[in-house]
N, C-alpha and C positions, 0 to 999 in steps of 0.2 A: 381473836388475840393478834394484835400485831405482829410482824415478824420482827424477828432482830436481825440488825442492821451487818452487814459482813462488811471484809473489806483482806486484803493480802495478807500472809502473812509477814511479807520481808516489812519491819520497819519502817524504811525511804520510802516505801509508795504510801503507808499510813500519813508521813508527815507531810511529803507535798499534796494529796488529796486534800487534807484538812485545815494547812495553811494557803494554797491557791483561793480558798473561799472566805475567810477569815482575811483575806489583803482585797478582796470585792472582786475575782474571778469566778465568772459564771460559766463560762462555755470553753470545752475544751475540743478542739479537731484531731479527730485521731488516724493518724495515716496506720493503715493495722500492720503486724509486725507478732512475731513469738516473744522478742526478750522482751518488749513493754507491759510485756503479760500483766505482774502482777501493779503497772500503774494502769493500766486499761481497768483492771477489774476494780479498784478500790476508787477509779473516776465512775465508773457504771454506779455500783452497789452504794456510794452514796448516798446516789438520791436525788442531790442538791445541785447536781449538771446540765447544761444542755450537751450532751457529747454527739458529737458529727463526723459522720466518716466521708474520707474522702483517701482514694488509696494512692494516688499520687504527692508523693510528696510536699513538691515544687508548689503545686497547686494549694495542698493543703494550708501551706504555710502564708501564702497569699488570702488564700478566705481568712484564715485567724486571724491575719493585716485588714482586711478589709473590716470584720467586725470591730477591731478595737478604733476602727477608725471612725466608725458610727459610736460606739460607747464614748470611746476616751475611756475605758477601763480594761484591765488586764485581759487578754483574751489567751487561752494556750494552745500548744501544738505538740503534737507528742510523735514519735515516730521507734522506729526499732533501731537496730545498731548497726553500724557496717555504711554504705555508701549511702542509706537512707539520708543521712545525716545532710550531709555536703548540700541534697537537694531544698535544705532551706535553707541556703548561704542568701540565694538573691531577696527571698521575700524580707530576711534581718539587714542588709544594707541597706534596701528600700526602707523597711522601719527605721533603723538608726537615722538614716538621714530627715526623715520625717517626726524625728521623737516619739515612736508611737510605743505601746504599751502591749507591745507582743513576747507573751512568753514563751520559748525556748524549751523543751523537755525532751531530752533522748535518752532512751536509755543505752545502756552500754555493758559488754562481757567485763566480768573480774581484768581488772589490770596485770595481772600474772600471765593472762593469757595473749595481751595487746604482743605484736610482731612475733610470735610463736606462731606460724601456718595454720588458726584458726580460725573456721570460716567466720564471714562478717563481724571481724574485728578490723580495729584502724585507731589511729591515735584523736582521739575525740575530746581529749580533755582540750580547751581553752582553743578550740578550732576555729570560733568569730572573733578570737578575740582583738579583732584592729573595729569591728565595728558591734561590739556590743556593750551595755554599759558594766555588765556584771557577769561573772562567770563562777557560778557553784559546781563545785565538783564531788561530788557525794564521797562519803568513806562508805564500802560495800558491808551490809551488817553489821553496824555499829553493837560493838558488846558492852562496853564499860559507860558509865555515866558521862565521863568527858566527853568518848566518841559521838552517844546522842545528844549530846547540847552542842556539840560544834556543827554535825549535820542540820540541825534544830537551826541554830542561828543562819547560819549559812544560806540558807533557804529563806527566811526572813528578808536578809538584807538584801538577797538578789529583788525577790518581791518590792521590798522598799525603792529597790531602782529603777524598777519602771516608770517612776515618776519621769526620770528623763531619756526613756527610749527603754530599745530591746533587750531583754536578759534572757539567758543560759543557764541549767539545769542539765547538770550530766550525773544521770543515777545510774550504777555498778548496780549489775542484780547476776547472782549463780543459780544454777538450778535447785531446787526444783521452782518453777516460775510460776503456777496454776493453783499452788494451796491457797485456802481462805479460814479465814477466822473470826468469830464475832469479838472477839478480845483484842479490843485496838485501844491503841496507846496515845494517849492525850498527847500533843504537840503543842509545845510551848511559843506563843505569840505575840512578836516584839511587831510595839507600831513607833509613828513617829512623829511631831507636833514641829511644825518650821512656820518661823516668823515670818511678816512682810517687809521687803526692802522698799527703804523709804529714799527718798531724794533731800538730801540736806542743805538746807536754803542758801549757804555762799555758791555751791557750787551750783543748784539751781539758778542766781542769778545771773551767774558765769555765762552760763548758756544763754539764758534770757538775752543777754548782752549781743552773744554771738548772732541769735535769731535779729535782732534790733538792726545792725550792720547789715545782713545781708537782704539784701533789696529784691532776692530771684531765691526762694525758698520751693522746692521738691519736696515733698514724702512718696517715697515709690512702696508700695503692698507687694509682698509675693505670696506666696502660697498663706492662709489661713483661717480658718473655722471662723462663722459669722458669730460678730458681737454688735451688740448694741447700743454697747456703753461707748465703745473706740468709735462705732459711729459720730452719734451723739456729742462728745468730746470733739473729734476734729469737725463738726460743723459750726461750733460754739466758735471755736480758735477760728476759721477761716472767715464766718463774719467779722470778727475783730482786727484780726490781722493776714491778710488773703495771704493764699499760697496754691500752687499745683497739686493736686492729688493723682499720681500716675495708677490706675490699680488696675492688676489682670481680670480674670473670670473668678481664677481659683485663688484669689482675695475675699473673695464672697465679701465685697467692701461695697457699702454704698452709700457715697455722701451728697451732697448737694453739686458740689464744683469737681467732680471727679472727670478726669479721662483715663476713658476704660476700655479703647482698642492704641494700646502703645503704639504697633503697629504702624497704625493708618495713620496716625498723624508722625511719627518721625520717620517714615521713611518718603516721605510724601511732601516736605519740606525743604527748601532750599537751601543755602551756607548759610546766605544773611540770617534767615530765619532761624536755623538751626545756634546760629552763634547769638542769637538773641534770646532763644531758650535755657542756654547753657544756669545752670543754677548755682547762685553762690554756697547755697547751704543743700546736700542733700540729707535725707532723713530715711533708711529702709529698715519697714518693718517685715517679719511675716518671715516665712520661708523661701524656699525658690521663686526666681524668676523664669519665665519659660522665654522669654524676649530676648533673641541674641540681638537685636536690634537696638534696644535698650541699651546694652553689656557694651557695645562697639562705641553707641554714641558716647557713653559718660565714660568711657576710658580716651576719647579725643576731646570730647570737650568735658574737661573736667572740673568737679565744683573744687571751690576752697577749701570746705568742710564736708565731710562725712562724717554721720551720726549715725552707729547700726544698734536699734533697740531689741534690747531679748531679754529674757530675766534669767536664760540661762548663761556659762562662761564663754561658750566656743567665740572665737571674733568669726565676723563674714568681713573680709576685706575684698568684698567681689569686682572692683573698680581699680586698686590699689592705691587708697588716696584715705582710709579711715585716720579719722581722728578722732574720735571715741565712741568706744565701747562703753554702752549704756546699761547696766544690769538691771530693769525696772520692767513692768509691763507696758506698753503702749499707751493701754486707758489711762495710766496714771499719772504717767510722764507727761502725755499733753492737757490734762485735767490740768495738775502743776504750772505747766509752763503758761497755758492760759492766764492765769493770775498775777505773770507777772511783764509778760510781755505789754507791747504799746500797740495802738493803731497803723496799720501801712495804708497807702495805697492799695487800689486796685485795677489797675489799667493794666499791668503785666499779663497777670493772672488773667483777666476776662479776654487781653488779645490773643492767648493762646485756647481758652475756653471758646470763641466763636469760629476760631480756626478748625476747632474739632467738629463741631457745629455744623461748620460748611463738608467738611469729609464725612461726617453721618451720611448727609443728603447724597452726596456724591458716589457714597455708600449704594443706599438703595437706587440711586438713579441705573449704576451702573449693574447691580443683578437684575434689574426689570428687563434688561435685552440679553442677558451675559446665555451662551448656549448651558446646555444640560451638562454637568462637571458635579465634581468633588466640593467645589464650594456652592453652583448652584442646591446643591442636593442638601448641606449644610442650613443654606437659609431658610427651606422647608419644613426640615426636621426638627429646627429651633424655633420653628415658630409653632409647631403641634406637641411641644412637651408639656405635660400636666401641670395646673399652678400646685404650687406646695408642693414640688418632686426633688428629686435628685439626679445631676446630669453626672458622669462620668466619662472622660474622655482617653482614649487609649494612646499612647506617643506610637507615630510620631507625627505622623500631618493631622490628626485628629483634633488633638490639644494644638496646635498651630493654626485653625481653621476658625476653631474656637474660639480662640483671640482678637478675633476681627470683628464679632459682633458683640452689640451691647444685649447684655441676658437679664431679665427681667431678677427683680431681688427676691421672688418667691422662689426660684430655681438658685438650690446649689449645686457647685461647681468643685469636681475634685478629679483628681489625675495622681499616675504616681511619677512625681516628678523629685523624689528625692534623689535615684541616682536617675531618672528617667529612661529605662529599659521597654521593652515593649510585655518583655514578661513578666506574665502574674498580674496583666491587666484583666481579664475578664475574671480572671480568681477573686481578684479584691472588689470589682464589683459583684460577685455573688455573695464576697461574706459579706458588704457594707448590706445588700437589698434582704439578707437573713436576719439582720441586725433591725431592721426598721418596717415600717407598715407603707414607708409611704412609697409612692412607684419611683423605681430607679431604671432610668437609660442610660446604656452605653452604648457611646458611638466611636467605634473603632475600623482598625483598619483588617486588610487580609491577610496579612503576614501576621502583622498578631494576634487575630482570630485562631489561623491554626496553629503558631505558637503554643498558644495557649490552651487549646481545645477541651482536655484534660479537665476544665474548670467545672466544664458538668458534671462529670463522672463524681457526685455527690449525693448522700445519700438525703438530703433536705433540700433540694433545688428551690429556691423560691420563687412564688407565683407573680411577686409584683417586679421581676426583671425584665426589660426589653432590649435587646441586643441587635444594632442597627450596623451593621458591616460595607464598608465602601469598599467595592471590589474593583481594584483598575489593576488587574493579574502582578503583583510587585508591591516593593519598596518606595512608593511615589514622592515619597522626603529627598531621595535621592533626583530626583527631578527636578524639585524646587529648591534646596540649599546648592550653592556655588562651586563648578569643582568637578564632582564625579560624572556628569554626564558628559565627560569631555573623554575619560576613560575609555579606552582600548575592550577591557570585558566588564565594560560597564553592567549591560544585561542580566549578564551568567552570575556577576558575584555583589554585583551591589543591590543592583534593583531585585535582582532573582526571580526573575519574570518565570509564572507557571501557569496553568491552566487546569490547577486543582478544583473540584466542584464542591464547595460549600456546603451542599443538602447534602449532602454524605455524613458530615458530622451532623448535622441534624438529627437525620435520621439514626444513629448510632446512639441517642441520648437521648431519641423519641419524643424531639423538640417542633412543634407547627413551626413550619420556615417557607417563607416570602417572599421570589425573587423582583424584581424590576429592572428596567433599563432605559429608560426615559421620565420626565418631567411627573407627564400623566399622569403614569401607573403608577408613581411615588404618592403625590398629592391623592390616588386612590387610596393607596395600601394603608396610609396613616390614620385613614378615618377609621377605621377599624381596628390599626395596631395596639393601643391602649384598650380593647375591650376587654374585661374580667376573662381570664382563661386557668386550667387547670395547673400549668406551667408554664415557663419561663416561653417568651417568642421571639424569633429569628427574623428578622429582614435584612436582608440583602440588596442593596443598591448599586448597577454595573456601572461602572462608568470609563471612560476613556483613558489607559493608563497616559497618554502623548496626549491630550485635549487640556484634561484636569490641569495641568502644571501651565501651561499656554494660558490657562484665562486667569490663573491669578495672577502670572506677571503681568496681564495686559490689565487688569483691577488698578494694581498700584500705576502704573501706566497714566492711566485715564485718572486716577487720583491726584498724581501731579500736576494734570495738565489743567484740576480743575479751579476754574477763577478762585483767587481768596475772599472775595464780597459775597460768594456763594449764589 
């Protein structure tokens, strides 16, 4: 005989258990906690969860980011009451900024009791709210038919706004916290049917027009999940009517005429050169740019036109020169414009493509001799990562590092660069590697390693994670951007030079961990790093905190110096 199904007795946890999966949330992480009592229980007794513990907060909230980032579907996080809260502030600005679809659940004491001297209470209603899209705030034991249909809704429509980023769930629960019941109350489930925004052919020609005039036409890519179709589309247009494709790693973009180390070719370039790049028209899609290189040049040399494509409202005026804001998908908009534009030239467009061309070569020329560094270590590691994997990169010289090389299209590319913090990076890589089959690398640094450390402390650790850590004792970003190493207590507060030992956390989480300190042993350690293990594995590669930053200025160095006939 089957059993019958329980679940809490308080109401609010019946209704968000049974509407989180009815809006397509499957997994919930639960940072454990007394007051979530009775939503822990009615998540468990379900059935229909994958529930994951992970007892740091901070942490916890970064893996639920990191799976909804593999789904693109709701993923939740739940925690107790009191300062619990605050410790998913960072992982819900990282989602808001990345639109991702992480749900919010804390629970919370009766409101009668909020600033009355009890313990882990604190004012929690509407706490994200400059970066979340929705904020429910539960009424505690709904008695009357109104109260349950406006908790009912309520919950709904937060649910319905994941569509554009992170939502908020604040349930009030009194004691007693621990009852259960088989007599659970159906919860009423509102969905919702939205149209596609179409481009209406005057003003489509408008544009057409504009693209026609402008002779030096850009699309720059930031951050974005790989498509096929936006491929496909901008290769069509660029045989037709050429243009630049600038796109990073974590564009996961790849078209025929792309340059995809920004980097190396603009900062590598002379005025003339550079004032001959300048583009009349730009076009950015995607999310972030990681390229302050980029940022600097198009705010000096600035196009005529700014086009920023999104289908959602926010403007990105990141140049300060937009002149429209385009509410359409990418794929559609150049499918569109395609059809109506004319033939250009192509001699702009290929003078800067063999430019890049010759800085490839100049590329590999110059790591064939470069000493053992942060970027030597870089080119090895990206040349032993699995086809069909996932790379992950930590801020802040990590993801900077990253951008110098071209990465084959079977490797995707992700970073949390929506506000770009160091934390909640190896979090978010554990929940994306929980979320999928296929092997996922992170390559991070040491300050955010133990940052973060915490990320383990989970009770599903997945086995297809490999965590590849550059140890130059600091902050090594501080080396390489302009500025702080001129500082007085540069050491102590910026770079924060230590001489903490790494296998310490290893061994704390009962992780195989790998160190090196040369070329060799690297090139050894990797033939091996991917092999099937029972969990997650640790490498460590030492390298020169004062070396590492000396040979990528001398890279660009020797990049400029190199002929342009290549």
């Amino acid at each position: 005989m089957q059993q019958q199904r329980k679940s809490s007795t308080k109401l609010n946890a019946q209704y968000v258990a049974q509407l989180l999966k009815k809006h397509g949330c499957k997994t919930v992480v639960i940072a454990p906690g007394s007051r979530n009592a009775p939503l822990l229980i009615s998540f468990v007794e379900d059935g229909s969860y994958r529930c994951i513990s992970v007892p740091d907060e901070r942490a916890a909230a970064f893996t639920a980011m990191g799976m909804s980032l593999a789904e693109r579907e709701p993923v939740a996080v739940l925690c107790s009451s009191g300062s619990a809260v605050v410790n998913f502030y960072p992982a819900v600005v990282e989602a808001f900024y990345q639109k991702l679809p992480l749900v919010v659940i804390t629970a919370d004491r009766p409101k009668e009791l909020i600033d009355q001297g009890v313990g882990q209470t604190m004012r929690q209603e509407n706490i994200f709210t400059q970066h979340i899209q929705y904020s429910a705030n539960l009424l505690r034991d709904p008695a009357d038919d109104m109260a349950k249909a406006y908790n009912q809704r309520i919950v709904n429509e937060a649910l319905l706004a994941t569509a554009k980023g992170p939502v908020h769930m604040n349930v009030p629960f009194d004691e007693p916290l621990y009852e259960t019941t088989t007599e659970i109350n159906e919860a009423r489930y509102i969905g919702e049917l939205k149209g596609e925004r179409v481009l209406r052919t005057p003003k489509l020609q408008q544009l057409a027009e504009v693209w026609k005039e402008s002779a030096k036409v850009w699309v720059l890519a930031g951050q974005l999940l790989p498509n096929s179709e936006l491929e496909d589309t901008l290769n069509r247009l660029n045989q037709k009517s050429p243009f630049l494709i600038f796109s990073e790693t974590l564009s996961n973009l790849h078209c025929g005429c792309n340059i995809h180390s920004i980097d190396r070719l603009i900062n590598t370039i002379g005025q003339e050169e550079k004032a001959h790049l300048q583009p009349d028209l730009l076009i950015s899609i995607g999310g972030e740019v990681v390229s302050k290189m980029v940022k600097k040049y198009l705010r000096t040399f600035s196009p005529r036109q700014h086009w920023y494509l999104d289908e959602r409202t926010e403007f990105r005026d990141t140049y300060g020169v937009l002149t429209q804001h385009i509410q359409v998908h990418p794929a559609l908009f150049f499918k569109k414009l395609a059809e109506k534009v004319e033939e250009k030239p192509a001699a702009w467009r290929d003078h800067f493509l063999a430019l890049d061309q010759s800085r490839m070569r100049a590329h590999r020329e110059y790591l064939e001799k470069a000493v053992f560094s942060d970027f030597v270590a870089f080119k090895h590691i990206l040349a032993q990562l699995p086809e069909d994997s996932i790379l992950h990169c930590a801020n802040s010289t990590a993801v900077r590092y990253a951008q110098l090389f071209d990465h084959p299209k079977e490797i995707l590319h992700f970073a949390n660069r929506g506000t770009s913090g160091i934390d909640g990076c190896t979090s978010t890589a554990v929940g994306h590697a929980m979320a999928t089959d296929k092997m996922l690398t992170l390559i991070t640094g040491d300050v955010a390693f133990l940052y973060d450390s915490n990320a383990f402390w989970n009770d599903q650790l997945p086995t297809n994670l490999r965590v590849v850590v550059l140890n130059n004792q600091g902050g090594n970003i501080f080396r390489i951007i302009e500025g702080p190493d001129d500082s007085a207590h540069f050491e102590a507060y910026q770079e924060t030079v230590h001489q903490h030992h790494l296998e310490g956390v290893a061994r704390t989480f009962a992780l195989p961990f790998v160190s090196v300190g040369n070329e060799r042993a690297l090139q050894d350690a990797l033939k091996t790093f991917y092999m099937p293990g029972d969990t997650p594995k640790i490498l460590e590669v030492c390298t020169s905190r004062k070396k590492s930053p000396q040979v990528l200025k001398e890279y660009f160095t020797f990049l400029r110096n190199e002929k342009k006939d290549g």
